[in-house]
N, C-alpha and C positions, 0 to 999 in steps of 0.2 A: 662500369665504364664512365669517365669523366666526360665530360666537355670538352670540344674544341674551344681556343682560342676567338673563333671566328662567331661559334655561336655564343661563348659568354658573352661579347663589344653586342651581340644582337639584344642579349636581353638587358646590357644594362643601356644599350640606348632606347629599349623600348621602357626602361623605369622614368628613363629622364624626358622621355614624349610622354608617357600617358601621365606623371606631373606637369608637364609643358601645354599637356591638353587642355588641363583643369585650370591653369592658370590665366591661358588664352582667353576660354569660351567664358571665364568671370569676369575677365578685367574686358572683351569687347563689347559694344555694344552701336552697332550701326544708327545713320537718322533714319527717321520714318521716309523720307523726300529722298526719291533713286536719284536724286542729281549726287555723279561720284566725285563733284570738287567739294563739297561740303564739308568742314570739317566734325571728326570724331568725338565724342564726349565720355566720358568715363567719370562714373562717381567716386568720391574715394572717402574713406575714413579717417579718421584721426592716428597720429601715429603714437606707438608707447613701447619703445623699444626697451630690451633688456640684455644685459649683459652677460657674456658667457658664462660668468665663475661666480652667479648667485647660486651658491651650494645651500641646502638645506644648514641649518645653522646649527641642527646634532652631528654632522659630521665635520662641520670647521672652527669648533672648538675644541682646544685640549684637555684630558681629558686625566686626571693620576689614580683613577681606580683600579685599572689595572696592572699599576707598573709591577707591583709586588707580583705576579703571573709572570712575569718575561724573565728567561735562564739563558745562560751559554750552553746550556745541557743539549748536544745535537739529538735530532729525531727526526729517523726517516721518514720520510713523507709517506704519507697514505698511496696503498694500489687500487684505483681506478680502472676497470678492464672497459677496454672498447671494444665493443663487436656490432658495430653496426656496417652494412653493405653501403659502403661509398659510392654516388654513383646516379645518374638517372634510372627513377620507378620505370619509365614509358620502355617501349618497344624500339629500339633505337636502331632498326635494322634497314629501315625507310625515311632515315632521321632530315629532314631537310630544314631552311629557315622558314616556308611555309607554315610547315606543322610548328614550330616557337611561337609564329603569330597567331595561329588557331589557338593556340594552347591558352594564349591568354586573354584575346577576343575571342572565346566560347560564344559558340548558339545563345547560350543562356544569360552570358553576360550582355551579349548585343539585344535580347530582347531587352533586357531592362531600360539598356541606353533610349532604344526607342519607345517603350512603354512612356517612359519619365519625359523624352525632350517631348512626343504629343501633346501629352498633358501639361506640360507646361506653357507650350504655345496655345493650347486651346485656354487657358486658362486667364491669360497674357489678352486674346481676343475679346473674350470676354468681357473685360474691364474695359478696353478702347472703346465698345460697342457699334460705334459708326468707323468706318475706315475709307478712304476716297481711294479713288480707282487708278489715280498716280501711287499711289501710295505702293512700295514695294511688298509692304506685311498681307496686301489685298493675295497675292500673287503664291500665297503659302497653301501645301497639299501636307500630309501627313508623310513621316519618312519610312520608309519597308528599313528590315532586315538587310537589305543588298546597300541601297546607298547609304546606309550609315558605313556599309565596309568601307564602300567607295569615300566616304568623308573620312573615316577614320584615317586612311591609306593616305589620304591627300593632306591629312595636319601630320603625320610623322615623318614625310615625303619633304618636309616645311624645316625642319630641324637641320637637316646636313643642305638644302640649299637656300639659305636666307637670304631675303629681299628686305625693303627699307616696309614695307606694309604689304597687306595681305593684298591689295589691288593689283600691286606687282607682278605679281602672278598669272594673273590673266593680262599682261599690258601687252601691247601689239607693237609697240618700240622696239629697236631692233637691240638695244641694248638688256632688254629683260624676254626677249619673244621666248618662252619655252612653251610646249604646245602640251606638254605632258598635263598639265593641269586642267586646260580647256578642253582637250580631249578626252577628260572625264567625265566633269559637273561645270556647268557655268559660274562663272563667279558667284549671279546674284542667289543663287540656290544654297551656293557654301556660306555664303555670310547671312544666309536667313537660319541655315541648318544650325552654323554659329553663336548667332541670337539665341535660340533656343534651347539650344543643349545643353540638358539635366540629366541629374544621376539621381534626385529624392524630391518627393512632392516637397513644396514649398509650404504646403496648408498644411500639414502634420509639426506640429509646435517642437522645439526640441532647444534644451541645455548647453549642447555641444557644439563647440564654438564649429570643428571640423566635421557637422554633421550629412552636408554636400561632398564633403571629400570620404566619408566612411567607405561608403560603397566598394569603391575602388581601391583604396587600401586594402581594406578587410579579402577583394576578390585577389589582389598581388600578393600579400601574403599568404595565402592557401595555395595556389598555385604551387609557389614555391615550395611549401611546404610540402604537399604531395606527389610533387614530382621529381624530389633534386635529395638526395643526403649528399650534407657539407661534409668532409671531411675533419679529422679531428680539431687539427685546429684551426678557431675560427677567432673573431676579435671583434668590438665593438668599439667604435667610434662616431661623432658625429660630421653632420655634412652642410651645408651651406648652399642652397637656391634661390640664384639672384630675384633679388624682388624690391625695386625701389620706390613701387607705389603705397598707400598707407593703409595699413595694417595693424590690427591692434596687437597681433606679439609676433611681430616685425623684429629680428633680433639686430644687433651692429657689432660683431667684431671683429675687430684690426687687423688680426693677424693671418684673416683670412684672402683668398684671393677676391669671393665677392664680401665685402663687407660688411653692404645691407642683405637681408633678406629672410626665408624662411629655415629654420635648422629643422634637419633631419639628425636622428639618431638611427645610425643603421649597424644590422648585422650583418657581417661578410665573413666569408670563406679563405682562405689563403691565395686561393687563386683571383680574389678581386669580385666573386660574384656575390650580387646582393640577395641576401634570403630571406628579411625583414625591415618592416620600416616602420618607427615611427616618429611624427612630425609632434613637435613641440609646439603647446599653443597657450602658453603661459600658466602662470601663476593660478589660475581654475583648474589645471589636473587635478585631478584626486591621487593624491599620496597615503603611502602607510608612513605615520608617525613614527615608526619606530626604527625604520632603518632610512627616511629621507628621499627627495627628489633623485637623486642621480642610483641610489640603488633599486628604486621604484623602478627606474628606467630599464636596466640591468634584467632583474627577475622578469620584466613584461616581454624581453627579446629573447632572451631566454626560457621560456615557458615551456616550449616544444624541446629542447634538447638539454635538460635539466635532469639527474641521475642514470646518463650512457656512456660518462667517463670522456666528457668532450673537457679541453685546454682553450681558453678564453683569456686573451690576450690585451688589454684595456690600458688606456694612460691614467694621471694623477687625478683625472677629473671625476672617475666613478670609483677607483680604489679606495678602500678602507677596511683597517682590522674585523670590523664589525661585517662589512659583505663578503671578507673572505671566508671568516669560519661560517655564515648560513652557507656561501656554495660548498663549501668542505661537507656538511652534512647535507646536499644532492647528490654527493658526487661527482665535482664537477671542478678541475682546475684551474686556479688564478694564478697571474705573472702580471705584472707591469711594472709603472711606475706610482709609487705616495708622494703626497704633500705631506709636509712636515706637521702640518697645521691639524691634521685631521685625529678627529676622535678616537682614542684608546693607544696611541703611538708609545711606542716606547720612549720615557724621558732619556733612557742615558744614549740610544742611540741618536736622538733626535740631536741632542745637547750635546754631543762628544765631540770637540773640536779635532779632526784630523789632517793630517799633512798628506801631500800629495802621491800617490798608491795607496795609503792604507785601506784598511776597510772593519768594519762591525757590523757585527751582528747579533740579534738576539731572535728566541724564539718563543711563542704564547700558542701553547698548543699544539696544531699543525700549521700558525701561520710563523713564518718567519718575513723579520723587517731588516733589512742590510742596507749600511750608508758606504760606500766608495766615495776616494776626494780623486777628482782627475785636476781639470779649471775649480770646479768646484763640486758642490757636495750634491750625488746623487743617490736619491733614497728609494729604496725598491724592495715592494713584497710577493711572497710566493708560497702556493703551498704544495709546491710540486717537485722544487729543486733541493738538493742538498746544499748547504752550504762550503762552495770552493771556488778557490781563484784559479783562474783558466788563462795560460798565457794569449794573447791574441796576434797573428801573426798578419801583419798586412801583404798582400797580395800583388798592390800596385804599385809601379816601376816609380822610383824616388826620381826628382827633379834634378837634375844635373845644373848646378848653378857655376855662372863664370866666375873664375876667382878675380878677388877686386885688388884696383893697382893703385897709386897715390896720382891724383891729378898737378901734372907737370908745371901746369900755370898758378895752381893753388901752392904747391912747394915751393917754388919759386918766391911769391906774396907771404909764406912761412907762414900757412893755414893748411891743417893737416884735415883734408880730405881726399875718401878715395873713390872711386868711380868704377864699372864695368865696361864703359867706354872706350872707345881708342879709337885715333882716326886712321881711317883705312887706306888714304893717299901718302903720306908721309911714310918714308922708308923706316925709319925705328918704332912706327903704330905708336905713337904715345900715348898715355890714358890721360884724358879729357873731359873736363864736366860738359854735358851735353850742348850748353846755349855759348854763356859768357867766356868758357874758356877756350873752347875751341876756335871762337871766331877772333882773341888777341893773341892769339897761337898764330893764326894765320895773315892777320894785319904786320905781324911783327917779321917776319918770313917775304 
């Protein structure tokens, strides 16, 4: 049984709160002094962004070791059996958006949450030693299991209705009065809860830049994993979470809608739902040498569904001869798009100048590399497909354009322009250039 529509939007806006959580409760941090005109302080770090298309550099070079391997000799592609149950593991007969929320703030998960934010606020105490009795941190109790739901409910409740600051929220102005938030928790309680929430002791040393964010990762992706098989095919791409404060692998590319911020590499389902993630945190990943960063990425989203005959669908950024034949030998099929640029390509399809329809192709193995010229030359690997051309038939209703007429006042001046125009007062409709002709068309009249 799949998923409703209704409850995929639920769980991927709960992907994009409970990152929108981790981001809040790092980057806030209140003054000691409850006076609420004070302004906010936030520390930040240096920034060292990096660019999309730093590829490992064994796959963005060429490469003619293998060119003697690649034939016109067709070969059908390998059979991959899928039999996996597509579908939600759970009980789905009492299915509601409650149980999605339960499912992923578990008992166990909420214990940690409050294990971690006590401890850290006792810890936090500690260090101040003296605290004056204006002081809002004076006024801190430890959080139960209940109001951390209650917190939680009220930062994902924050998402679909945004305000200019969290103060907002509790404002008594008539232009922000919503009661739903004070009729939970008081302000000053959410932004102490704020202050403090942690997901890992801060005293335990650690390497990993994303060692605060683990937790909850590590808990999203099991979830998913236990409760959801994706259907065959699935696809891998990366994502973009605005982020313009400083960061040290803070990425910046253009051609995305947010620009700056943190990249996600995720894995998705056909249907749009997300079943893993992981977030890029520069240049200190640990890679294998030997097949590079972006197929690094590849194998580690794919770990779970690696030899059951899944179809994985990916752009030019993680393609390459070298990661299609390791997934050929899990069992597991590639389609997308190559760079030409990339490691073990074929020279003569790479280099084959062609005109517009044609197409090449060769094949190494069970991968095949095919260049098609439309505008221009697109290069694509697969090791799933036979190689054939498919006519394509468009679907949608062609634009009915006006036929164009010679402009009366331009013929006249013996300057051969035609126009769509025509004036619609004048009994013969003349055709008219919009501005200049029409108005000594009618000076002259």
């Amino acid at each position: 049984m799949k998923w409703s529509i209704t409850q995929i939007s639920v769980i991927q806006n709960l992907t994009r709160c409970l990152m929108r959580m981790i981001t809040i409760s790092s980057d806030y941090e209140p003054s000691d002094n409850s006076s609420d005109s004070e302004d906010m302080v936030v520390s930040e770090c240096e920034v060292d962004p990096e660019p999309e298309d730093n590829n490992d550099d064994s796959q963005t070079t060429t490469s003619n070791a293998n060119d003697d391997l690649w034939t016109e000799i067709q070969q059908n592609p390998e059979l991959f059996i899928f039999q996996e149950n597509i579908g939600v593991k759970l009980d789905t007969a009492n299915f509601t958006v409650h149980t999605l929320v339960d499912l992923f703030f578990s008992d166990e998960f909420l214990a940690i949450l409050v294990e971690q934010t006590n401890l850290y606020a006792a810890q936090e105490m500690e260090k101040r030693k003296v605290i004056k009795k204006n002081n809002r941190l004076s006024q801190w109790k430890d959080v139960s299991a209940a109001e951390m739901k209650v917190f939680i409910g009220l930062l994902l409740q924050m998402g679909p209705c945004t305000f200019p600051s969290i103060e907002h929220y509790w404002s008594t102005n008539k232009l922000y009065n919503v009661n739903f938030w004070c009729s939970h928790m008081s302000r000053n309680r959410f932004q102490l809860i704020l202050r403090y929430f942690h997901l890992v002791d801060n005293s335990i040393p650690s390497a990993d830049r994303l060692y605060k964010l683990r937790p909850i990762l590590n808990h999203f992706n099991h979830v998913m994993r236990e409760s959801y098989v994706p259907d065959r095919n699935i696809c891998i791409d990366e994502s973009m979470m605005l982020w313009r404060g400083r960061l040290l692998f803070r990425q910046y590319i253009k051609n995305k809608k947010h620009k700056y911020g943190i990249k996600l590499y995720e894995l998705c389902e056909s249907n749009g739902l997300v079943m893993k993630i992981k977030i890029y945190s520069g240049k200190c990943e640990e890679t294998d040498n030997k097949v590079g960063h972006t197929a690094d990425v590849v194998l580690h989203l794919l770990e779970d569904y690696l030899d059951k005959g899944y179809a994985v669908y990916m752009d030019n950024f993680y393609n390459s001869v070298t990661l299609t034949k390791l997934l050929t030998t899990r069992k597991t099929y590639v389609c997308g798009t190559l760079r030409s640029n990339r490691k073990g390509n074929s020279r003569d399809v790479v280099n084959r100048k062609l005109k517009k329809g044609e197409c090449i192709w060769q094949q190494n193995g069970p991968v095949t590399v095919c260049k098609w010229k439309d505008k221009r030359d697109v290069l694509s690997i697969s090791n799933m497909h036979a190689v054939e051309m498919v006519e394509r038939v468009c679907h949608l209703p062609k634009k009915k354009e006006r036929p164009t007429k010679p402009c009366r006042i331009c013929t006249q001046a013996k300057k051969r322009r035609e126009t769509r125009y025509f004036c619609p007062v004048c009994k013969e409709k003349p055709a008219l250039c919009v501005e200049n002709c029409f108005k000594n068309l009618h000076k002259k009249q």
